[in-house]
N, C-alpha and C positions, 0 to 999 in steps of 0.2 A: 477863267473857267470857261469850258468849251460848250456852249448853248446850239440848239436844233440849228437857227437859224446859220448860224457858224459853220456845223455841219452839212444845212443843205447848200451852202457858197461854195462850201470846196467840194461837194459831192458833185453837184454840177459841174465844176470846171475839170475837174477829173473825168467825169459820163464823157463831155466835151471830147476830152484831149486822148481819150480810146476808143469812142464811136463815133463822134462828130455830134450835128444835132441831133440824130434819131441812134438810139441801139437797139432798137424794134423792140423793146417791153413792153409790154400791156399798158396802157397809160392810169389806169388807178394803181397801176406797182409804181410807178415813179418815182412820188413820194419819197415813200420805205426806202424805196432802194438807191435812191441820194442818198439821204441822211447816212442809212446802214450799213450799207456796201460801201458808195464809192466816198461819202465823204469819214466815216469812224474806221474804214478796211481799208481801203484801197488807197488811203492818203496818209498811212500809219507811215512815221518814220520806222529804220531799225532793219529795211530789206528794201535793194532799189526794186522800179516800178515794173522792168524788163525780167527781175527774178518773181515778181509777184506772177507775173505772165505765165511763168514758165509753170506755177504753182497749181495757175487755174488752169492752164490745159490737159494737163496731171490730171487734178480732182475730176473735171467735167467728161475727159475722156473714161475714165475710171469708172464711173457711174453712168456713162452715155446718153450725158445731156446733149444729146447731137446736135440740136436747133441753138443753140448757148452758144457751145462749143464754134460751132462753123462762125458766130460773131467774134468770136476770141478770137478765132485763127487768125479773121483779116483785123483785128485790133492790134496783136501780135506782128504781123507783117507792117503795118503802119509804124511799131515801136521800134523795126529794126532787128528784130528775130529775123534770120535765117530759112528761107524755106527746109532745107535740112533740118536744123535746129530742132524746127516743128516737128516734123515727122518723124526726129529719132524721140520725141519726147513722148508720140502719140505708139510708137514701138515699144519702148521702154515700159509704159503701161502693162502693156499682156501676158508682161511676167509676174505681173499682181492682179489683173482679172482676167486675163483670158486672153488668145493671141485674134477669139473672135471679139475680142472689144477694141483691138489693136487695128481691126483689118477695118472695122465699120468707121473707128476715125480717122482713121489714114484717106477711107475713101472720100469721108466729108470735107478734109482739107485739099483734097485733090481736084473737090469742085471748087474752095474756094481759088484755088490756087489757078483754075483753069477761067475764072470770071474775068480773073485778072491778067489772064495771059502772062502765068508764070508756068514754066515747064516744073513735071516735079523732079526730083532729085532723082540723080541714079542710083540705082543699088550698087553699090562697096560691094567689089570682088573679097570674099571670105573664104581662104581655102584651107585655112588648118585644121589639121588634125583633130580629134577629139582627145588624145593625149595632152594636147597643145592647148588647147580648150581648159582642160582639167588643169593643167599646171596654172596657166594663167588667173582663171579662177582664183583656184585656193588662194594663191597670193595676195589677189585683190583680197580675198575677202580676210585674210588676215590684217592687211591692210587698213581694210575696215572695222572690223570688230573686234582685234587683240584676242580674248580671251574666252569672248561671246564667240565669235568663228565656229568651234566645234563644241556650242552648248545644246539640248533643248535636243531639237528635232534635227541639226548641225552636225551631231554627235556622228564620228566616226563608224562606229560601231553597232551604231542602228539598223535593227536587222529590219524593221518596220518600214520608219522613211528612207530606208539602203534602198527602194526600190524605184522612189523618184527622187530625192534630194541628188543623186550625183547629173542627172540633167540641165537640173534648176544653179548647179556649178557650172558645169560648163556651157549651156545658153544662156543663163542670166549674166553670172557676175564672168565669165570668161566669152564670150560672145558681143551679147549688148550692151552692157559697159566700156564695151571697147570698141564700138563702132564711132565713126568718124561722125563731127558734127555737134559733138554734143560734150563737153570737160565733164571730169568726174564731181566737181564740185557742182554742178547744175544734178547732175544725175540725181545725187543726193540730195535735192529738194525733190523730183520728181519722185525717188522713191518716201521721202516722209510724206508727201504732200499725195500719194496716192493711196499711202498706207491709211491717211487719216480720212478721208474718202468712204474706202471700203472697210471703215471700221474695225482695220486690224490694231488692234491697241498695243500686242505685242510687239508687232513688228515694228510702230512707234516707236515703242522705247527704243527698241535695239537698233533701228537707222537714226533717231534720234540722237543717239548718243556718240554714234558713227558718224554720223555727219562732222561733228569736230574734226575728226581725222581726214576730213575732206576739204578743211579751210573754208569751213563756217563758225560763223561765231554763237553759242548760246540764244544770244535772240534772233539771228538770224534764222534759226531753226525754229524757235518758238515761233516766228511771222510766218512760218512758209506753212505750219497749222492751222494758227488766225488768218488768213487767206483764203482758205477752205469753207469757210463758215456759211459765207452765202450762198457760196455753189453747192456742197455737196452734204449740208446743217451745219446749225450750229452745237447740238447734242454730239456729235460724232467729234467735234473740233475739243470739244469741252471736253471729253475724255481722255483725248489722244492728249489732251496739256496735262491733266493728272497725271497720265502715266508716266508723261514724260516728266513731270515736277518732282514723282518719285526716286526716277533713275536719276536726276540732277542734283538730287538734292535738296528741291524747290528753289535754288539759285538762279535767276535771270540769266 
């Protein structure tokens, strides 16, 4: 049976082995956030430590915990993340809040990146067509969603969402999905793990479910929700696993 003191030995060695001795917290959060974070979250088997990373830069950009976030980055760069990596993860975001919550942590990584005398990444020459765009797209997203693809607000024939959905095709899932640096299988925790964030429940399910098709496993997906918990609540996390327990089934 797994007792506080249990959790705060491996909550510390975890704080440890992503911050060092200090992660700049408030020192009456400590505590709490051994125990809850790094030793009951952050220590969970079920999704390695590198993809929990990718989960919380997702959630924290998403929400623009900025001050969080910029400790994540160089947490993340100590674990072996990619400076690309990072910054297609903090891109990837602005297609679920905003390309101005994209731009604010791209710049925050760009100071961490510059403390440590890392250049940032170049920008990827993108010259296709928006025809090229739209094919690619849809395919991904058939790819992804089977039959969910053209549900809901998806729908072909939406004369409504006809008038930003064919965008959110060809720059989301035919643009950023396909920029260099980042597998579609990572993508796919960035979009569950930002969807549960910004409290889209919907969206959950439906990348939730997708994610399989991306070479995730069931709990892999269910972890990269539980991950979110102390960044961006735990109410939002606790939802996003309903809905998702619905669409699954309630099967692990």
């Amino acid at each position: 049976m797994t007792t506080r003191a249990c959790l705060r030995e491996k909550g510390e060695a975890m704080r440890r082995r992503l911050f060092g001795p200090d992660d700049g917290a408030p020192a009456f959060m400590r505590a709490l956030n051994t125990e809850a974070s790094y030793g009951a979250i952050w220590s969970r088997p079920g999704l390695a430590l590198e993809d929990r990373m990718v989960c919380a830069l997702a959630a924290l950009a998403a929400v623009q915990r900025l001050k969080r976030l910029r400790r994540h980055v160089a947490a993340a760069i100590d674990l072996g993340l990619s400076p690309q990596a990072i910054v297609e993860i903090l891109i990837q975001i602005g297609i679920y809040a905003g390309f101005a919550a994209s731009e604010e942590a791209v710049e925050t990584a760009g100071e961490v990146f510059g403390e440590r005398q890392i250049a940032m990444p170049q920008e990827p020459s993108r010259g296709d067509s928006l025809e090229v765009l739209s094919e690619r797209g849809r395919k991904l997203m058939a790819e992804l969603h089977g039959d969910r693809a053209t549900q809901g607000y998806a729908a072909p024939g939406n004369a409504v969402t006809g008038a930003l959905y064919p965008l959110a095709i060809q720059y989301g899932y035919g643009e950023i999905w396909f920029r260099p640096g980042l597998d579609l299988r990572r993508r796919a925790l960035v979009a569950v793990a930002a969807f549960t964030a910004l409290k889209l429940d919907g969206q959950v399910k439906k990348f939730g479910q997708s994610a399989l098709n991306m070479g995730l496993s069931r709990t892999e997906v269910i972890e990269a929700i539980v991950q979110t918990a102390p960044l961006s609540g735990f109410a939002p996390a606790l939802n996003a696993l309903g809905g998702l327990s619905e669409a699954l089934g309630g099967k692990a």
